[in-house]
Backbone as ProteinMPNN parsed JSONL, in Angstrom:
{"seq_chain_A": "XXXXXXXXXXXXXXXXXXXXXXXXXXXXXXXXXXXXXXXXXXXXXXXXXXXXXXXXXXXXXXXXXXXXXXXXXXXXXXXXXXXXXXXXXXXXXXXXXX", "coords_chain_A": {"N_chain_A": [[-40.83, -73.756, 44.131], [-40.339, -77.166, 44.609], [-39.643, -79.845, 42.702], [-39.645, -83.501, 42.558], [-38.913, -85.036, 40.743], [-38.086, -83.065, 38.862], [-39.015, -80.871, 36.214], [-39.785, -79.05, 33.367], [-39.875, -76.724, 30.699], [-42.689, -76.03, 28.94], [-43.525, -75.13, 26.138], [-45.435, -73.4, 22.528], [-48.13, -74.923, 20.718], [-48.069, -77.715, 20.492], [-48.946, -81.05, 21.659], [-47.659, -81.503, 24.564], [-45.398, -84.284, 25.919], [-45.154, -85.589, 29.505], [-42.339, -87.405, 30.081], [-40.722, -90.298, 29.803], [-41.594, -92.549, 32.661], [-42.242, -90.234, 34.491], [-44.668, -88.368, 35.556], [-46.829, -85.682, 35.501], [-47.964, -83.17, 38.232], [-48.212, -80.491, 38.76], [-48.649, -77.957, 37.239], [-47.129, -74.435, 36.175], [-47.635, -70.879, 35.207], [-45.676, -68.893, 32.902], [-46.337, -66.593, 31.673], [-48.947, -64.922, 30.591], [-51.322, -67.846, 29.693], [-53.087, -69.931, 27.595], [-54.251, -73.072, 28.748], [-55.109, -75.978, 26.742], [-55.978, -78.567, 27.048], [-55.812, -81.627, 29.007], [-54.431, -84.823, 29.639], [-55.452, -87.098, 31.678], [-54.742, -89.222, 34.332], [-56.739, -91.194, 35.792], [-57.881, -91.16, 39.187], [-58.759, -93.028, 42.188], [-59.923, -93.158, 45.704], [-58.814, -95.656, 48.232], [-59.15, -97.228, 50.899], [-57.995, -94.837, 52.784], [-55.955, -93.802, 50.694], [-54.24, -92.679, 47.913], [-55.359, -94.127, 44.791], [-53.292, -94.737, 41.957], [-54.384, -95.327, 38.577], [-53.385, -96.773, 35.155], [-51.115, -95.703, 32.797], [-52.591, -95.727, 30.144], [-55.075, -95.411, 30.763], [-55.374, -92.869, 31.062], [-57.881, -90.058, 30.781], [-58.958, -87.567, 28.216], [-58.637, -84.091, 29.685], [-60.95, -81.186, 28.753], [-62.576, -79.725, 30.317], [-62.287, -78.173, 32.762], [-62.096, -75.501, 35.254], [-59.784, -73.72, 34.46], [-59.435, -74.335, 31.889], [-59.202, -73.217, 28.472], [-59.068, -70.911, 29.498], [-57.797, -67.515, 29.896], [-54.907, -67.415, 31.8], [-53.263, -65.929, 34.139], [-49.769, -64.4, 34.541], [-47.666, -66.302, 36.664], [-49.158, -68.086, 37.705], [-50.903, -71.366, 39.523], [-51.362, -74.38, 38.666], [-53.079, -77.252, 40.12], [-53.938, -80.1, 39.825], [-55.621, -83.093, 39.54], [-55.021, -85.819, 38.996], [-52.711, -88.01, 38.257], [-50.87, -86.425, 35.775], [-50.655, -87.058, 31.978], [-49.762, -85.685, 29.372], [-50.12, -82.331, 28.254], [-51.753, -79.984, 26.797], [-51.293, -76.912, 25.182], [-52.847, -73.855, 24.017], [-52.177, -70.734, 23.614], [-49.122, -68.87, 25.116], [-46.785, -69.82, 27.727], [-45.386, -72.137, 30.374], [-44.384, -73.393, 32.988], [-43.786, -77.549, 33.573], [-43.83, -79.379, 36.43], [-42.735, -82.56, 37.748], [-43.565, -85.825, 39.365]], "CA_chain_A": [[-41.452, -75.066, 44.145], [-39.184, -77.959, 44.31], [-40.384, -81.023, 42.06], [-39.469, -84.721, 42.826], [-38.355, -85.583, 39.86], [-37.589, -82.676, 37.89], [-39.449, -80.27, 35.869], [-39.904, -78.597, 31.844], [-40.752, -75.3, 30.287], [-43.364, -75.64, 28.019], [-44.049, -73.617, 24.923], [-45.917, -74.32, 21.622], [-49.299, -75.351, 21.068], [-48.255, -79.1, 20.105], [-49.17, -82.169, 22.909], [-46.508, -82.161, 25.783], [-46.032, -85.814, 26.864], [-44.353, -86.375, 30.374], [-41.238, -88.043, 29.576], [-41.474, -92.108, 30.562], [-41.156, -92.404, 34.269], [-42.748, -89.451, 35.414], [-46.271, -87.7, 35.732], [-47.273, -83.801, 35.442], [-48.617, -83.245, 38.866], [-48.772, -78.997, 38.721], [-48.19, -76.37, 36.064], [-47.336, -72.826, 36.728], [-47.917, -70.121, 33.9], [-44.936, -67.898, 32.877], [-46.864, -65.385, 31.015], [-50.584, -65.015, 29.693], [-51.448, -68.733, 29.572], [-53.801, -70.822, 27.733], [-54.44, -74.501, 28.646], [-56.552, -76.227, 25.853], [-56.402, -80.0, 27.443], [-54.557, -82.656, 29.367], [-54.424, -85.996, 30.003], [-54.992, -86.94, 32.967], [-54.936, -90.918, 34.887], [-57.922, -91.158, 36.819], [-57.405, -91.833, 40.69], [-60.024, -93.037, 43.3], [-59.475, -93.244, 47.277], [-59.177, -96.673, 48.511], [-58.058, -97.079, 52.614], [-56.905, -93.266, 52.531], [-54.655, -93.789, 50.052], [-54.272, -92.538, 46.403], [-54.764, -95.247, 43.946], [-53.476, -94.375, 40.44], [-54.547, -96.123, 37.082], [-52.334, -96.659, 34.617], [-50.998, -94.231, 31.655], [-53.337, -96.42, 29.531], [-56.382, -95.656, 31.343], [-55.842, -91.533, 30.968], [-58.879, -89.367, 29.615], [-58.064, -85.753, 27.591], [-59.898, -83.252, 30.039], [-60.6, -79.849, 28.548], [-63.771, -78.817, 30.558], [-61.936, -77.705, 34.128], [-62.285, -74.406, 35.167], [-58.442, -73.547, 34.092], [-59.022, -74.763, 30.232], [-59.453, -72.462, 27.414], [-59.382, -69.108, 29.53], [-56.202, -66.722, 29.88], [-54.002, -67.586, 32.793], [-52.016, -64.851, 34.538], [-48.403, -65.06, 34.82], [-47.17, -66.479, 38.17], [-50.136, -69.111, 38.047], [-49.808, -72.552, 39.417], [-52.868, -75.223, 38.464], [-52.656, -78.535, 40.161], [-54.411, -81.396, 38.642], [-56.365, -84.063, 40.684], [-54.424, -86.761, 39.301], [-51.21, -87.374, 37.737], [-51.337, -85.775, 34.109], [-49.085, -87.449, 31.334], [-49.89, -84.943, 28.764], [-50.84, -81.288, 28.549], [-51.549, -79.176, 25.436], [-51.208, -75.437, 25.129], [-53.728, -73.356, 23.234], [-50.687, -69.758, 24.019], [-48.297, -68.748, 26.095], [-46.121, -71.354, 28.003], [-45.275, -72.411, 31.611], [-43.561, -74.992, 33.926], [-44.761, -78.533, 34.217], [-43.51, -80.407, 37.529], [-43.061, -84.33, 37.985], [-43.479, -86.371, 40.76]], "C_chain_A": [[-40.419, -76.096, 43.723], [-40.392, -79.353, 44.115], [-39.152, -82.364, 42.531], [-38.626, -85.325, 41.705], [-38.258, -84.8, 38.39], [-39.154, -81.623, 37.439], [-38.873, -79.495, 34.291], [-40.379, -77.271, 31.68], [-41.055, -76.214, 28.965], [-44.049, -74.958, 27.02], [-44.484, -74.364, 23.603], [-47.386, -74.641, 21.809], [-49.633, -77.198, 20.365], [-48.773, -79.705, 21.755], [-47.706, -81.912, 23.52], [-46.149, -83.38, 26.582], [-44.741, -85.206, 27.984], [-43.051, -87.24, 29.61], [-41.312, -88.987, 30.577], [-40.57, -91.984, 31.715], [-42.083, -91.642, 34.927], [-43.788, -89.116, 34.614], [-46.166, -86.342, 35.857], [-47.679, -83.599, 36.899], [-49.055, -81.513, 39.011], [-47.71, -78.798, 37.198], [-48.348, -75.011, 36.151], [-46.902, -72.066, 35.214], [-46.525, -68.727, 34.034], [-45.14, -66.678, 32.433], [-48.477, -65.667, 30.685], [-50.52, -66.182, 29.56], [-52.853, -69.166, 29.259], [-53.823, -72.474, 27.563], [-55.781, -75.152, 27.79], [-56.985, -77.491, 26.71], [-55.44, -80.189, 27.574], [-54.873, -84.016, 29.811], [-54.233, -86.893, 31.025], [-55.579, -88.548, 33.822], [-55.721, -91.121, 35.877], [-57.512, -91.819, 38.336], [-58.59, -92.081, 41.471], [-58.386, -93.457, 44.458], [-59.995, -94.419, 48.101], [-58.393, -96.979, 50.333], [-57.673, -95.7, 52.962], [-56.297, -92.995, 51.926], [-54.995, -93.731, 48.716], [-54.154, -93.897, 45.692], [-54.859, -94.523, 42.816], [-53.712, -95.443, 39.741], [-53.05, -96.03, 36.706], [-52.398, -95.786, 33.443], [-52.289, -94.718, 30.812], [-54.834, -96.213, 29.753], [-56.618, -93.759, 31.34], [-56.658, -91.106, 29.79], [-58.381, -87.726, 29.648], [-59.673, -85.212, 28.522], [-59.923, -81.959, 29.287], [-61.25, -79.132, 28.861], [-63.659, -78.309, 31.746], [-62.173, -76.453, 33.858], [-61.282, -73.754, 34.431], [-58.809, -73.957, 32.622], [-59.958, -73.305, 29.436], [-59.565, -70.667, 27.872], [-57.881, -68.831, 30.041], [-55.757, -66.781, 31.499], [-53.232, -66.613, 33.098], [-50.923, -65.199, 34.683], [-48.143, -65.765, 36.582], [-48.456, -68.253, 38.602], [-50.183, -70.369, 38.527], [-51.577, -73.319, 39.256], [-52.223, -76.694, 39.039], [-53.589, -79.341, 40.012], [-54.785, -82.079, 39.658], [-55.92, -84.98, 40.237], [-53.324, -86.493, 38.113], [-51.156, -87.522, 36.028], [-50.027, -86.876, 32.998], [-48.722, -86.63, 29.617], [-50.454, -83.641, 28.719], [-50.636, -80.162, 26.885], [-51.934, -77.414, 25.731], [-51.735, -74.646, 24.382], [-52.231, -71.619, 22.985], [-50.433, -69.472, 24.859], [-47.289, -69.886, 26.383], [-45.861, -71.371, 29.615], [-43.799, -73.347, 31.447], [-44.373, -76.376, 34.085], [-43.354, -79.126, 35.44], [-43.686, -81.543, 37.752], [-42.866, -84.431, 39.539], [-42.958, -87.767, 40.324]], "O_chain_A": [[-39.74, -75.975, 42.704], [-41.355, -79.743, 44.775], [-37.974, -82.111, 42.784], [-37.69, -86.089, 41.942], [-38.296, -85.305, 37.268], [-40.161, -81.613, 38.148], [-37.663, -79.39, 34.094], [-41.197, -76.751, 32.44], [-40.284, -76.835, 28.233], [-45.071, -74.29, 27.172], [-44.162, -75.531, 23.38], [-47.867, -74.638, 22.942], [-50.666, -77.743, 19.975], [-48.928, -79.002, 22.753], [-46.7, -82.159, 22.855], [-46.521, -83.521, 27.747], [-43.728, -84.605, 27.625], [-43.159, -87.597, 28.437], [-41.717, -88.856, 31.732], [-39.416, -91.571, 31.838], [-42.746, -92.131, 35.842], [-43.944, -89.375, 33.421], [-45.173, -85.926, 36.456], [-48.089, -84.76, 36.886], [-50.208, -81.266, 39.365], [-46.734, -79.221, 36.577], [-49.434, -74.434, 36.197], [-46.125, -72.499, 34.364], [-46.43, -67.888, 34.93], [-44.375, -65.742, 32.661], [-48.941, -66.803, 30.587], [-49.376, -66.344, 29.135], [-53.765, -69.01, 30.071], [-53.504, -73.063, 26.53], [-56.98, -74.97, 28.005], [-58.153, -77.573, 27.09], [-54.42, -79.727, 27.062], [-55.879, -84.08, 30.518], [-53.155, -87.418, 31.302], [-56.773, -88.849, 33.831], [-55.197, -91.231, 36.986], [-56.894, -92.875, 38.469], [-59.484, -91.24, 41.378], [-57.186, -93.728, 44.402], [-61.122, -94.451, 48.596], [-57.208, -96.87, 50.648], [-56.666, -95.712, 53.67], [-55.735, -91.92, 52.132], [-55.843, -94.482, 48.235], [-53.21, -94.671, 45.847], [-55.831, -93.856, 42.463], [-53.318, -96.533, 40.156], [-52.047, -95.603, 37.279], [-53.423, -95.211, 33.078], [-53.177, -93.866, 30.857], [-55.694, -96.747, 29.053], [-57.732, -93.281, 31.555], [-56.552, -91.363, 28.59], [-57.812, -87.005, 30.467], [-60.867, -85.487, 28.401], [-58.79, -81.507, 29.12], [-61.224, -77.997, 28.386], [-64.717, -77.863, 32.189], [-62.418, -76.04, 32.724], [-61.782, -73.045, 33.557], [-57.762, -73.651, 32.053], [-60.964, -72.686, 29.784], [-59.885, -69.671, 27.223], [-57.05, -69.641, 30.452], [-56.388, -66.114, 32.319], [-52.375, -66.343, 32.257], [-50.78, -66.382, 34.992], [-48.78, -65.302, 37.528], [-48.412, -69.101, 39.494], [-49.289, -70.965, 37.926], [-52.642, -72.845, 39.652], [-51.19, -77.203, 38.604], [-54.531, -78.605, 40.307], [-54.339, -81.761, 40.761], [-56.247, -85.825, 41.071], [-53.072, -85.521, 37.402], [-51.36, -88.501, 35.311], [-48.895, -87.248, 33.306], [-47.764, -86.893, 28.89], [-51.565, -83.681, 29.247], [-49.655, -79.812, 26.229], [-52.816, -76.973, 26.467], [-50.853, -74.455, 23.546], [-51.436, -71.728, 22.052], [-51.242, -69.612, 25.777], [-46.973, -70.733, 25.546], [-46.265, -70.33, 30.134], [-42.915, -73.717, 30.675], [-45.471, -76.381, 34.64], [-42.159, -79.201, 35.153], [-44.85, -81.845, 38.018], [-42.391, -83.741, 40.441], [-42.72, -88.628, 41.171]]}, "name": "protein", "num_of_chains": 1, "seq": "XXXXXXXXXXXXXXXXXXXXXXXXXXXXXXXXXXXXXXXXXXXXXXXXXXXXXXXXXXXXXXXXXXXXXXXXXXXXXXXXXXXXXXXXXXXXXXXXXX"}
């Protein structure tokens, strides 16, 4: 998977921010993974076309199907809009920017 603007391993069960510029848009699980919550910039569909909010306007989800249960390795979760934080309950992954 080739990211746009880069990509992080994540480990730890502190907050992960995005680093300013870029957005989370997937996360793939390197081992046993759990996702507690992430932060994620709400988008609607205006003409066909993605409109994002701004960072300012993201709510912490933690009730997706993907939160709080064990992730297999190899996993990839992509997000319905562009994340700018993601917290890690264990394990760790990849996040991908766009």
């Amino acid at each position: 998977m080739l990211a746009k603007k880069g990509c992080d391993l994540v480990t730890g069960t502190d907050p992960f921010p995005a680093p300013t510029g870029k957005q989370i848009f997937m996360f793939k699980t390197n081992e046993a993974t759990v996702i507690a919550e992430f932060d994620e910039i709400p988008v609607s569909i205006r003409n066909n076309a993605w409109t994002e909010g701004s960072a300012d306007d993201a709510e912490t989800i933690d009730d997706r199907s993907y939160c709080g249960v064990s992730l297999a390795a190899g996993m990839e979760v992509y997000f319905d809009g562009p994340v700018t934080s993601i917290t890690l309950t264990s394990g760790s992954g990849m996040v991908y920017y766009m």
